[in-house]
N, C-alpha and C positions, 0 to 999 in steps of 0.2 A: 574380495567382496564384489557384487554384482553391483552395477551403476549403469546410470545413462550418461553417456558423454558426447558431448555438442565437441564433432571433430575438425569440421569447419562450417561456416554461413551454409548452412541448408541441409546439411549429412549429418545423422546422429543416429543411436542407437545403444542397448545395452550391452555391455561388455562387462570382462571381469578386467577390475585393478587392484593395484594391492592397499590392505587395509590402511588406514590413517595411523599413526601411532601420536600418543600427544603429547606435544612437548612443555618446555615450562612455562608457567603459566595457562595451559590448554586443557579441557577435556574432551574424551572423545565418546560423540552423542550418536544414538541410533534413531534415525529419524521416523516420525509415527507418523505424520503428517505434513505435505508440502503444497503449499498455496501456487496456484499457476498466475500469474499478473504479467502487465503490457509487459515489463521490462523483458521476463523473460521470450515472449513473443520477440522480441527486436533482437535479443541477443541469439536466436535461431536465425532470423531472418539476417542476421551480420550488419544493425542498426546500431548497436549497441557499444561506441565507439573505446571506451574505458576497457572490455573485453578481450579478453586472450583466449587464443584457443590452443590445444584441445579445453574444456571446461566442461563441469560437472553441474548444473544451474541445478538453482533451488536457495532461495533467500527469502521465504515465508515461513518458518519451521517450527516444529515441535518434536521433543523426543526424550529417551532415558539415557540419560550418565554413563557410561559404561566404563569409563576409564579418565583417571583422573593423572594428569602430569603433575612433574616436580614442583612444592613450593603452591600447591594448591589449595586453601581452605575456601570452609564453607559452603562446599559440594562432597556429595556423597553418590555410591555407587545406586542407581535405584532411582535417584532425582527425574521426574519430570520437570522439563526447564523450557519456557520459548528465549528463543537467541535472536538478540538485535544483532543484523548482519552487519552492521557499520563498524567500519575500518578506518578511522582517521589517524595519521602521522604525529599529533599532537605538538608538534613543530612550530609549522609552515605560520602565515600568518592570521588564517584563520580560525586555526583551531587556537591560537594562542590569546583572539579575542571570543572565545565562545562560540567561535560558528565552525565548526569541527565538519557539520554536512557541506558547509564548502571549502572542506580541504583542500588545498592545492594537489595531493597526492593522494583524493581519494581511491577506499574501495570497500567492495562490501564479499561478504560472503555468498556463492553462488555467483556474484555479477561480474567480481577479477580474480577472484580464486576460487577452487572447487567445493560446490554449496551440498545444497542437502539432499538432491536426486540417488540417494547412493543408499547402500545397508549402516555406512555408519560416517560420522564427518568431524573433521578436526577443529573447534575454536576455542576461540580466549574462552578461558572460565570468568571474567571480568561482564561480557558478554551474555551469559547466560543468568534469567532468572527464575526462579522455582515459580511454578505452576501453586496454587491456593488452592486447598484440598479443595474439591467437588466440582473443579475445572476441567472438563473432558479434554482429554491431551490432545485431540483431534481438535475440537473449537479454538485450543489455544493456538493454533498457527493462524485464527486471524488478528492476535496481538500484532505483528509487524502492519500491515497494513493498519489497522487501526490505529498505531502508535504516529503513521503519516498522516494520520488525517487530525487527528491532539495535535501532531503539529501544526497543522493549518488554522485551528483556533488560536494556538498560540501568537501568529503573527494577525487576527483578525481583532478590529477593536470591535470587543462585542460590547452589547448592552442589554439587560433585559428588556424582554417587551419588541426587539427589532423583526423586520419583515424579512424573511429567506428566501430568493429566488437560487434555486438548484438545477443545474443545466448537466445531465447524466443520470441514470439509475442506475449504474451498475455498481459492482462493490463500493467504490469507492463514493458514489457520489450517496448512496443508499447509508453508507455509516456516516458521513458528513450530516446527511439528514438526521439519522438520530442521534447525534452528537448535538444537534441546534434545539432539538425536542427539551434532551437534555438542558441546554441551559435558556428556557425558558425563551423560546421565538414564540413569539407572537400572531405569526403562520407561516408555513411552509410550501412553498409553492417546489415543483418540482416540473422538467422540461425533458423529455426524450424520445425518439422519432418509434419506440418500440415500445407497443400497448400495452405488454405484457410485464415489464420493469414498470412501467406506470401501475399498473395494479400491486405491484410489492410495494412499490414507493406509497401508494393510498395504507397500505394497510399495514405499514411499517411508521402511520404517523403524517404521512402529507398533509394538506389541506384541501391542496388542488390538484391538478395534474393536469397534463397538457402534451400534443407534438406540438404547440408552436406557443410562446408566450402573449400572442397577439389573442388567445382566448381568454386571460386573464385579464378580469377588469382590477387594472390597478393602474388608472395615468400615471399616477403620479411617480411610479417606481419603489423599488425594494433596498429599505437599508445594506444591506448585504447580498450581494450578488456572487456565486462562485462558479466557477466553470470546472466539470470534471471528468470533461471531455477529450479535451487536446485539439478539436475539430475546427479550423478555422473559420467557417460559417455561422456555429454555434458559439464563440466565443466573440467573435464581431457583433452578433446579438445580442448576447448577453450583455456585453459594455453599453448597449444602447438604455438598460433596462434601470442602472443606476440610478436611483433618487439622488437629489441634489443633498450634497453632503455626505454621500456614502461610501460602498466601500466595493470595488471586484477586486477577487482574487482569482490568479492564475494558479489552481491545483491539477488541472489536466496537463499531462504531457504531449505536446503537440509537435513534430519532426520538428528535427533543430533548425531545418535551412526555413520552416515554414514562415510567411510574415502574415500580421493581419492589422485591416486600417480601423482607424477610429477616429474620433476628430479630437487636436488637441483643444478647440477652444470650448466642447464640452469639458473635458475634464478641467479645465481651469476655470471656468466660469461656474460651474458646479461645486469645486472642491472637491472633484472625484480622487480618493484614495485608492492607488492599484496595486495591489500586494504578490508577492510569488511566496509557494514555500515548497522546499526541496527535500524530500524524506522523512527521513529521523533527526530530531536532536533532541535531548532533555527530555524525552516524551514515552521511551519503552517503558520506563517503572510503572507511572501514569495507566498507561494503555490495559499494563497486568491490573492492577486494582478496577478501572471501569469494567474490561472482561467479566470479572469477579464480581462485579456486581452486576449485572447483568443488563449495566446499560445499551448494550447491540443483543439483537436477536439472533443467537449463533447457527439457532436452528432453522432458519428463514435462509441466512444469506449463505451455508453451504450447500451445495445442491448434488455436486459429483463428487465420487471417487474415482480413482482407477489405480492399476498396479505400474510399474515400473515400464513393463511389457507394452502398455498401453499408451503410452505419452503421444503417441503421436493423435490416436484418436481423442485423447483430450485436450491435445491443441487444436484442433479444427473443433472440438465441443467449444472453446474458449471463445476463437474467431465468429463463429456462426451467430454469439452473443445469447446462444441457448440457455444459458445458466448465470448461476450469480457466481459466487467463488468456488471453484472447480480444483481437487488437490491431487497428488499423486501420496499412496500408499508403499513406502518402499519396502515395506516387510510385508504386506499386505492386509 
């Protein structure tokens, strides 16, 4: 089969390897659609430190069934399925209290094994869920990102009626936004240094919009403050923006060595609540059902295709920040 293989930190290209065959418990999927996100950016760039190379990336995905391993029910040949790329040991100590995304040994599809950049890719059938008739198999590959971002409401303590500051418009911070629409904010203010995501962001539900939150008349601060950025400027801000009693969460992934300051006797004297959340857990089934209803606008936040052939010109479409979610076509 034809693949693109990341052969070290900076060299890739498409090659032929040989097909997946799947084993028990596996089936083996042809992918229709692959979401391009930071991770895989770092994992090119050799950031991405869980990574082994040679590797095949692609862990945003959608596709059909093609072949079903021993001891498989409940998939059939034919299935449209989006596939949570999470890999956990079910072990170690934290998959053994529920927190499986911070396995001791994790890993995901595409990100420590060979993902969905290929004609066809091997995982657990456990992993895969069918697509709900009238879900375009292409919109379904933004169930995984969307299912990180269920996640992130999961560790926020929401409340009807709270005030959203959103620091990002790009995919992720843009589905976080309509995720809060969804449960009923009160207003959404939105933050990013590029006009142009500001204008989706308005018309995807904002309230406000802004490059700098110093145009938003709100002293008093935002019950809910989330950063989904990584960018340490913007999340230094953002901490500043918290009302007294609320809540930031760090949903941006920001370089590991990166630090950033804040004051601890605001958060204490405030009651600031500061939350992380890390991928997936609990949250794919979730993500398929909102998909399906149509609480994200599928048709707004894809923007590009391209073929297998073309990966590199849609990493620089990804970098340039031209687009909203940007996939690759491996069948075309």
């Amino acid at each position: 089969m034809r693949a693109l293989v990341i052969e070290t930190p900076g060299h890739f290209g498409v090659t032929t390897v040989a097909d997946p065959a799947p084993g028990p418990g596996q089936v083996v999927v042809a992918p229709a659609a692959v979401g391009i996100c930071g991770t895989d950016v770092h994992i090119v760039q050799g950031e991405f430190a869980p990574t082994p190379y040679p590797i095949i990336p692609g862990h945003e995905f959608t596709g059909e069934v093609v072949a079903l391993g021993e001891g498989v029910t409940g998939l059939h040949t034919g299935d449209n399925v989006a596939v949570d790329p999470s890999l956990f040991c079910g072990a170690c100590h934290y998959c053994t209290i529920g927190h499986g995304n911070l396995c001791e040994h994790w890993g995901a599809i595409g990100d420590t094994v060979d993902g969905a950049m290929a004609e066809y890719v091997a995982v657990p059938a456990a992993n895969c869920y069918r697509l709900p008739d009238g879900l375009d198999v292409t919109q379904g590959a933004l169930i995984e990102p969307l299912s990180c971002a269920v996640r992130g409401f999961d560790v926020l303590p929401r409340r009807l009626g709270d005030h959203y500051l959103i620091y990002g418009a790009g995919t992720m911070g843009l589905m976080m936004l309509q995720l809060a629409k969804a449960a009923c904010a009160a207003s959404l203010s939105v933050v990013d240094v590029n006009e142009d995501r500001l204008k989706i962001a308005a018309r995807l539900g904002a309230d406000a919009t802004a490059t700098s939150a110093d145009t938003f008349d709100r002293t008093q601060g935002w019950e809910t403050v989330i950063d989904c950025t990584g960018v340490i400027p913007a999340i230094e801000d953002a901490l500043t923006r918290v009302r007294r009693g609320g809540t930031f969460q760090q949903f941006g992934v920001a370089p590991s060595a990166a630090k950033a300051s804040f004051s601890p006797f605001k958060v204490y004297n405030d009651e600031i609540t500061i939350v992380g959340s890390m991928a997936v857990l609990h949250s794919f089934g979730r993500a398929v059902d909102l998909m399906a209803k149509g609480v994200i606008d599928a048709e707004t936040m894809i923007t590009h295709s391209f073929g297998l052939d073309e990966f590199a010109e849609a990493l620089q479409t990804f970098r340039e920040g031209s687009g909203r979610k940007i996939q690759i076509r491996p069948t075309g």
